[in-house]
VOLO-404678 format. One record per residue (C-alpha): x, y, z. Coordinates in steps of 0.2 Angstrom, whole numbers, plus 2048, in hexadecimal, padded with zeros to 3 digits. Last residue first. Layout:
<nodes>
XYZ ...
</nodes>
This chain:
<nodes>
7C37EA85B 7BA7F9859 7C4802868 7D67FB864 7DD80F85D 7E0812870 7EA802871 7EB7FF883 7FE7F788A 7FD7EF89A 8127EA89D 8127D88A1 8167CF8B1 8287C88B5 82D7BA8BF 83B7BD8CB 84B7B78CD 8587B78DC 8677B08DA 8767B18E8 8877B28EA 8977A58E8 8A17A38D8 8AB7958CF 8A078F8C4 88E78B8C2 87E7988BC 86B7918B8 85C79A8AF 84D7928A6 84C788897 84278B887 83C79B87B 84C7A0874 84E7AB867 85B7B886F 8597CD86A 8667D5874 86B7E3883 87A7E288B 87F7EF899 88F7F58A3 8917FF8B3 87D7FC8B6 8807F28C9 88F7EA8C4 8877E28B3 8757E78AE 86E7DA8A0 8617DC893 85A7CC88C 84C7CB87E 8437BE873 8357BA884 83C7C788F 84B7C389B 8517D38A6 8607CF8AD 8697D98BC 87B7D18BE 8877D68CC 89A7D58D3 8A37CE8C4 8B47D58C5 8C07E28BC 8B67DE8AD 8B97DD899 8AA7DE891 8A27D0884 8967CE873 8957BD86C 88C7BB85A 8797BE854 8747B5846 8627B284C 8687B385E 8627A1863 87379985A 87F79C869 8787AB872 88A7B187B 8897BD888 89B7C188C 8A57C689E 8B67C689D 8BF7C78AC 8C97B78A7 8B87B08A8 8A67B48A8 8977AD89F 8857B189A 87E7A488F 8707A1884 86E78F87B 85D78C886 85B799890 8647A489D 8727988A0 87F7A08AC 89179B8AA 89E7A28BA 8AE7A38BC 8B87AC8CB 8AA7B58D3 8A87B98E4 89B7C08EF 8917C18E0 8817C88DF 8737C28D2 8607C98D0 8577C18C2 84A7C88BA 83E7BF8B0 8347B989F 83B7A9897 83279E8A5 8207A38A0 8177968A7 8207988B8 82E78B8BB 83D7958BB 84978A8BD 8567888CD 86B7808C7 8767888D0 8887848D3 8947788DC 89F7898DE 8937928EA 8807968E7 87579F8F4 8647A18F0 85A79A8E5 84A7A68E6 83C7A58DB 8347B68DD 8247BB8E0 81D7C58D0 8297D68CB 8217E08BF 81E7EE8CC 8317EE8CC 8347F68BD 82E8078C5 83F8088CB 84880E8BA 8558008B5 8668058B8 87180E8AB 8838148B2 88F8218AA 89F8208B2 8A882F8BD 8AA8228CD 8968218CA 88B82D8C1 87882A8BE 86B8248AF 85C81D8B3 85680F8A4 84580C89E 8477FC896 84A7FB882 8417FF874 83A7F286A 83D7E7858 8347E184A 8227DE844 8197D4838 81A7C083E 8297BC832 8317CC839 8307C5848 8417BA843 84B7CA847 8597CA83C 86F7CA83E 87A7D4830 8757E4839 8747F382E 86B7FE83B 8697F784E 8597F285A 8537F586C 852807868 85780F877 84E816887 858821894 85282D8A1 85A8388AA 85083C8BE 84C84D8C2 8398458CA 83284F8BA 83B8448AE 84C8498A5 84E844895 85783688B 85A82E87B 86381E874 86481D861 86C809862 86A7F886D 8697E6866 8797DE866 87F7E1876 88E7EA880 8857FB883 88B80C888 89B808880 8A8815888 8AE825881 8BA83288B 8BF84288E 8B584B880 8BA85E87F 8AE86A87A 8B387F87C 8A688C876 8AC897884 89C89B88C 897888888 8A6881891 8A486F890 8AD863895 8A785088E 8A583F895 8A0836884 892828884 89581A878 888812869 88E80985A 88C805849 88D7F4843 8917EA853 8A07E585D 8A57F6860 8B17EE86F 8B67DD871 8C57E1868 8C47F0861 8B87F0852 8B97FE846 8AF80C846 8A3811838 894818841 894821851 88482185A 88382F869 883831879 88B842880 88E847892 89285389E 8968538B3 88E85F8BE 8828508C6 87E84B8B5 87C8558A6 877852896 87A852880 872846876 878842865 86983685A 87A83284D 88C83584C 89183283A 8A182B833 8AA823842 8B482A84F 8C2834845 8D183B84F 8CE84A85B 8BD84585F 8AE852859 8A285D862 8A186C856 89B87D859 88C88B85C 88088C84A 873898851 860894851 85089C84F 841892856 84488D86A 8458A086F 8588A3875 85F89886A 86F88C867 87988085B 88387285F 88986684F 88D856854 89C84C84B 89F83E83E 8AF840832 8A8839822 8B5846818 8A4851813 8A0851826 89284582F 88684D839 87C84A84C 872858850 875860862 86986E867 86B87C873 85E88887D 865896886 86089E899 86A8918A2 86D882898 85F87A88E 85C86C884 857866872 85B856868 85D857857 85E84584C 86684D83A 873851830 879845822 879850815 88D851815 89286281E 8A186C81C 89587B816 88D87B828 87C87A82D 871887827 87087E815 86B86D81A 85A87681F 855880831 84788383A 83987F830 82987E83A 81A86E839 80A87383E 805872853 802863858 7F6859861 7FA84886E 80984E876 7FE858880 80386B87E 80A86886E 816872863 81E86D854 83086E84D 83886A83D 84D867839 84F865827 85A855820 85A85880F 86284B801 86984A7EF 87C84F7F2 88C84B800 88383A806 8758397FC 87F8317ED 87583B7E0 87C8397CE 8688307CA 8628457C8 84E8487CC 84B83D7DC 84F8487EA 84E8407FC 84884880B 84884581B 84084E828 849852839 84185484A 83D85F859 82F85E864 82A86E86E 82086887D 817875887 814876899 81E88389C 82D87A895 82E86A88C 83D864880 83A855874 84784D86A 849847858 84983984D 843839838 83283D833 835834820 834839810 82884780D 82F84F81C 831863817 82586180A 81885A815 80F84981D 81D83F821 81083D82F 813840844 806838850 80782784C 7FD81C85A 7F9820868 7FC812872 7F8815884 80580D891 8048048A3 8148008AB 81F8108A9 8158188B4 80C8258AD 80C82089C 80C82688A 81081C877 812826868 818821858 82082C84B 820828839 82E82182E 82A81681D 835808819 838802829 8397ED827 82B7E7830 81A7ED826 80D7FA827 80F80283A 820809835 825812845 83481F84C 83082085D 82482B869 82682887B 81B835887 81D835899 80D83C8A2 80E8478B2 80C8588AA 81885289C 82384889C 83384788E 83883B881 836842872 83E832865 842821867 84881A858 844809852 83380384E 82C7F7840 81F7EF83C 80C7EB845 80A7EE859 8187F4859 8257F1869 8237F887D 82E7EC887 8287E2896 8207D388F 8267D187D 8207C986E 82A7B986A 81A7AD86A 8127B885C 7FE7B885C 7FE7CA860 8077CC84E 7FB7C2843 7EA7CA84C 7F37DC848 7F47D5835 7E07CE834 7DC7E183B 7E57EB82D 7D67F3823 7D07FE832 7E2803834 7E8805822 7D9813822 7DF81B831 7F081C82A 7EC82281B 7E182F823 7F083582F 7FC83981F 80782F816 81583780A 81F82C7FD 832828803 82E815803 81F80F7FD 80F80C806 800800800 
</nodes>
């Protein structure tokens, strides 16, 4: 019905909807839909996008294809809560529907103040009239739009605030993802960009009014990190700066930038009076297969926020759902904080309501551990594991997935169950914790008390949880019940 880069607009949507019923029935019927993760109902989802709350409600938009699994065509989603436990799908809210995004409402931010939400975002556009166009350095806009809502559910119409030619000349075409934020009485907003010499970098402009803005400076590395840096996010914590971003292009070292394209967080200083950006240092900001386009905001409770895409561009590896008409998720809720100068993700508190009564197996010691969980849905948990010592350890977490440690390398390893997914490992001083959350084709694991993080897709539906070697500690798991998720556009069904 839908082509790639043509425009769609609400009442195609609408229509496609009331005709689409047999295809939602296909997808709900997949044993490998998650539990405790929000995912499309139908297609395709990747980027999260505006994360903010607003008067008490958390709003979660994401890049969306409701029509088919492989992303051709890029909408907005929308998914709000209050608790992190129960959600309202919305639906898509933003439309390629314009000249300025006629193919595709590409990722961007939200910022709210005064009880106003101004979402920012870039629309893509591709031009068709000359086949010499590499869309790299020529034959593609990226405009950056804004709109105005105060209820995350109506908007305002679509504003051009800048085009490929306000950023600078030494730019490739590849601009795009902004995120907004504010520092004393300014506004500034990162974009992530990729130079004519396919040097990636972030671009930092600023305003005083949230609609006219000033190009301010360059965040770059002193030697080439990758290509392009894309979805840049730029944030304090407790006094101390920092950038995420996802570097594309860098070459594997060692165990580290395992994957396709990457994602670190950078510990920047930053002198904005003085226009001076210096990155001290970047570190992985998650070990796993499956995790890419991270974004933040700070909630109304002053915490920082992270959710990602619980997927990755270009990968050589597939998702199996496909198959049933929908791929991939976001991630956990994560709370981001400083410890001993280190960026650290923990899962946000309100994950505990899922908690049922634990299966406890208590202490383990060097002859092992070896307590299933026996509920009916064994594959969907936390465990809880401290070790008072840990020389060597193997956890099974399914059938054919394993967690192992040894020589101070910790490595999840999904044998033939990842759907072509391969080894992924860090390098630890010690093993002192594991926080795993299992859902049905999911695992996301905590290591040291959120110090390190893997998240992947696994695709194995047998087997509970065991752990031998040479440690000591305890194992606590708990059954986990399932996120409530209402589909406001389900009423006739």
């Amino acid at each position: 019905m839908f082509r790639k880069y043509e425009k769609v607009f609400a009442k195609d949507y609408e229509n496609w909807y009331k005709e689409s019923t047999e295809y939602r029935k296909q997808t709900e019927k997949d044993p490998r839909r998650l539990h405790f993760h929000l995912m499309p109902r139908t297609g395709w989802m990747n980027d999260p996008n505006g994360l903010c709350q607003l008067n008490g409600v958390y709003h979660i938009f994401y890049q969306y294809t409701p029509f088919e699994p492989t992303g051709e065509l890029k909408l907005w989603g929308h998914f709000t809560t209050r608790d992190f436990i129960h959600y309202e799908d919305d639906g898509p809210v933003l439309y390629p529907d314009s000249e300025l995004d006629a193919h595709g409402a590409y990722s961007g931010s939200a910022y709210v103040e005064d009880g106003t939400m101004y979402v920012f975002y870039t629309g893509n556009l591709k031009y068709f009239d000359r086949e010499d166009y590499d869309y790299i350095n020529s034959g593609r806009g990226s405009n950056t739009i804004q709109v105005v809502s105060r209820d995350g559910h109506h908007f305002s119409r679509k504003k051009l605030l800048m085009t490929t030619a306000d950023y600078p000349a030494d730019m490739s075409c590849h601009v795009r993802d902004p995120k907004v934020f504010r520092r004393g009485a300014r506004y500034y907003m990162v974009l992530g960009a990729r130079d004519r010499e396919s040097r990636g970098l972030v671009l930092l402009y600023e305003s005083d009014d949230l609609e006219h803005w000033t190009f301010k400076s360059r965040i770059m590395t002193e030697e080439k990190f990758g290509y392009m840096w894309e979805c840049p996010d730029l944030f304090e914590i407790d006094g101390q700066m920092f950038l995420t971003c996802c570097p594309q292009g860098v070459a594997q070292q060692g165990v580290d930038y395992a994957n396709v394209h990457q994602c670190v967080w950078m510990k920047l200083d930053c002198n904005f009076a003085a226009d001076q950006y210096r990155i001290r240092q970047i570190h992985q900001l998650d070990r796993g297969t499956d995790f890419y386009a991270p974004q933040t905001f700070q909630d109304e409770q002053g915490r920082r926020i992270l959710i990602g895409w619980m997927g990755i561009p270009d990968a050589d590896y597939t998702n199996p759902t496909t198959e049933a008409g929908w791929q991939h998720a976001l991630t956990l809720p994560r709370e981001l904080t400083v410890r001993d100068g280190k960026l650290i993700q923990q899962p946000i508190a309100e994950l505990r309501q899922l908690r049922c009564e634990p299966v406890v197996c208590g202490s383990f010691d060097q002859d092992g551990c070896a307590e299933c969980v026996s509920e009916a849905k064994p594959q969907v948990y936390e465990a809880s594991v401290t070790f008072d010592r840990c020389q060597s350890m193997r956890m099974e977490l399914r059938d054919g997935v394993t967690l192992y440690y040894q020589d101070h390398m910790l490595t999840l390893d999904p044998g033939d169950r990842g759907a072509g997914r391969t080894a992924r490992s860090v390098r630890l001083e010690c093993l002192e914790d594991l926080q795993i959350f299992a859902d049905t084709s999911s695992v996301e694991i905590f290591v040291n008390h959120g110090e390190e993080v893997f998240t992947s897709r696994i695709y194995s539906m047998e087997g509970g949880i065991s752990i031998q070697g040479i440690c000591e500690g305890k194992m606590v798991i708990y059954p986990l019940k399932s996120f409530n998720v209402e589909d406001i556009w389900n009423d006739e069904e």
